[in-house]
PASERO-15316 format. One record per residue (C-alpha): chain; x, y, z. Coordinates in nm, 2 decimals. Last residue first. Example, Ala and Ser with C-alpha at 12.3 -4.5 7.8 and 13.67 -1.06 7.14 Angstrom:
<recs>
 chaine      x      y      z
      A   1.37  -0.11   0.71
      A   1.23  -0.45   0.78
</recs>
This chain:
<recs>
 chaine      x      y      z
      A   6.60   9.00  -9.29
      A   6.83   9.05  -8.98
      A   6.62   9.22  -8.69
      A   6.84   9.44  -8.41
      A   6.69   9.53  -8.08
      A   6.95   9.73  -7.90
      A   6.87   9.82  -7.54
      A   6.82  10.20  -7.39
      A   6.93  10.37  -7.09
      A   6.63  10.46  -6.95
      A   6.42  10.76  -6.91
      A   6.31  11.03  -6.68
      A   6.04  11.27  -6.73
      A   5.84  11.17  -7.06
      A   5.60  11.46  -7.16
      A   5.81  11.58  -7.46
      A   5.84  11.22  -7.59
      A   5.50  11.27  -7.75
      A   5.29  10.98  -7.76
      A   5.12  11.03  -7.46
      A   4.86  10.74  -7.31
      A   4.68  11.01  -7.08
      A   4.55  10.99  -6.68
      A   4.63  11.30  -6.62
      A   4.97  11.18  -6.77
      A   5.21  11.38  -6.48
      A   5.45  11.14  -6.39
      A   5.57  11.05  -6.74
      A   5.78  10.70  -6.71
      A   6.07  10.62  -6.99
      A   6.13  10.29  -7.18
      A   6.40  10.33  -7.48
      A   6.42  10.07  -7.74
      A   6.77  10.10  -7.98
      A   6.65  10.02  -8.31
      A   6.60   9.74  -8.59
      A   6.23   9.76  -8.62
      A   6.27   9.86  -8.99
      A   6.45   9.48  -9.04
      A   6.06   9.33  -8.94
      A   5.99   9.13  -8.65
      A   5.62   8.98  -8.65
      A   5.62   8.97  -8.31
      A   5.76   9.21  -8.04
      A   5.63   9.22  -7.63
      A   5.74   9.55  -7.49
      A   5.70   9.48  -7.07
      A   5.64   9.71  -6.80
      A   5.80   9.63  -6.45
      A   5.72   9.79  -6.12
      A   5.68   9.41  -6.01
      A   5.36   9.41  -5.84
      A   5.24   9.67  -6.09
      A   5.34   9.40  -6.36
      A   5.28   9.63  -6.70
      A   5.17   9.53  -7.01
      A   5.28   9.62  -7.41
      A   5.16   9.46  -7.79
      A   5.39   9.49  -8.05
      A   5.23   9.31  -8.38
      A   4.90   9.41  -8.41
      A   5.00   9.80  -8.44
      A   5.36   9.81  -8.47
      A   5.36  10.11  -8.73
      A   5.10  10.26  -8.62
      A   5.25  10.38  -8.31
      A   5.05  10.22  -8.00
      A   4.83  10.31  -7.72
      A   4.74  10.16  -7.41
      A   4.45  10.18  -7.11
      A   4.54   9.98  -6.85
      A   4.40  10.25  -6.58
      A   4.65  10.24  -6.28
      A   5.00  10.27  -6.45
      A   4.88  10.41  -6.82
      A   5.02  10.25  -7.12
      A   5.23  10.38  -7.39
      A   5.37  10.25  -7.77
      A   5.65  10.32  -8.02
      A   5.72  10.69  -8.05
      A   6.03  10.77  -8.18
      A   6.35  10.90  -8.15
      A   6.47  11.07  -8.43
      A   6.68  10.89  -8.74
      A   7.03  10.85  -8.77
      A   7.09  10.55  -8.64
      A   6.76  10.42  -8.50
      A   6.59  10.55  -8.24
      A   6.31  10.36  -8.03
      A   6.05  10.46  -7.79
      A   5.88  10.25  -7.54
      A   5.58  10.42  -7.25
      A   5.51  10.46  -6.91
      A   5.19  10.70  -6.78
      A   5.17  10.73  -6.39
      A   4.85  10.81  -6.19
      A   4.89  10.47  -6.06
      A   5.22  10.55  -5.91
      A   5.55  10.38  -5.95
      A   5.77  10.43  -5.67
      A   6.13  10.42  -5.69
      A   6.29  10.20  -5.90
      A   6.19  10.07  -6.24
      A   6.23   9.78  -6.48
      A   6.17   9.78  -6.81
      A   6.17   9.46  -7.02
      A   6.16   9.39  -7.35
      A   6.00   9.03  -7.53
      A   6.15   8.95  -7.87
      A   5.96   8.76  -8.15
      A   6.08   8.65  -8.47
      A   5.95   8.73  -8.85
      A   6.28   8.89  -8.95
      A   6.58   8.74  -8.75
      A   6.64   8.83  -8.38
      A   6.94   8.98  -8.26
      A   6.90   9.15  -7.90
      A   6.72   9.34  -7.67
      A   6.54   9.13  -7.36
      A   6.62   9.47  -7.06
      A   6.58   9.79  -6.99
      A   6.65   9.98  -6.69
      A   6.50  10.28  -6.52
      A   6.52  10.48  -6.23
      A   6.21  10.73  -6.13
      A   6.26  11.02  -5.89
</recs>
């Protein structure tokens, strides 16, 4: 089993940066796939951006594409969210979660996501 915290939300203005953190417990294995969602009030949880454990490889929602960019420290069992370009749609509550069976996949789909974390609030004033 895989524990996870987030970490770095807060209040930002339009045009800022934020940098998330989510760290994890229990073994992280290279076979792993972690990725960021966020859910604002009201809407569904959505798909913000993945990277597999061993390989590197990433994807992103198009929505942040050029301006979110996400790494992992495998020394650290920590992924990172880095945020520029801050917009007011952004404003969410960021969710990391860990799929432990990616077969080596980026998924986008928050069907294949095992165990998630408790969330942090990112909020962007235009």
């Amino acid at each position: 089993q895989v524990q996870l915290v987030e970490s770095g939300g807060g209040l930002v203005q339009a045009g800022g940066s934020l940098r998330l953190s989510c760290a994890a417990s229990g073994r992280v294995s290279s076979s792993y796939a972690m990725g960021w969602f966020r859910q604002a009030p009201g809407k569904e949880r959505e798909f913000v951006a993945a990277i597999h454990w061993g390989g590197g490889s990433t994807y992103f929602a198009d929505s942040v594409k050029g301006r979110f960019t996400i790494a992992r420290d495998s020394a650290k069992n920590a992924m990172y969210l880095l945020m520029n370009s801050l917009k007011p749609e952004d404003t969410a509550v960021y969710y990391c979660a860990v799929d432990v069976n990616s077969g080596g996949k980026v998924p986008a789909r928050k069907v294949f996501y095992d165990y998630w974390g408790q969330g942090t609030q990112v909020t962007v004033s235009s």
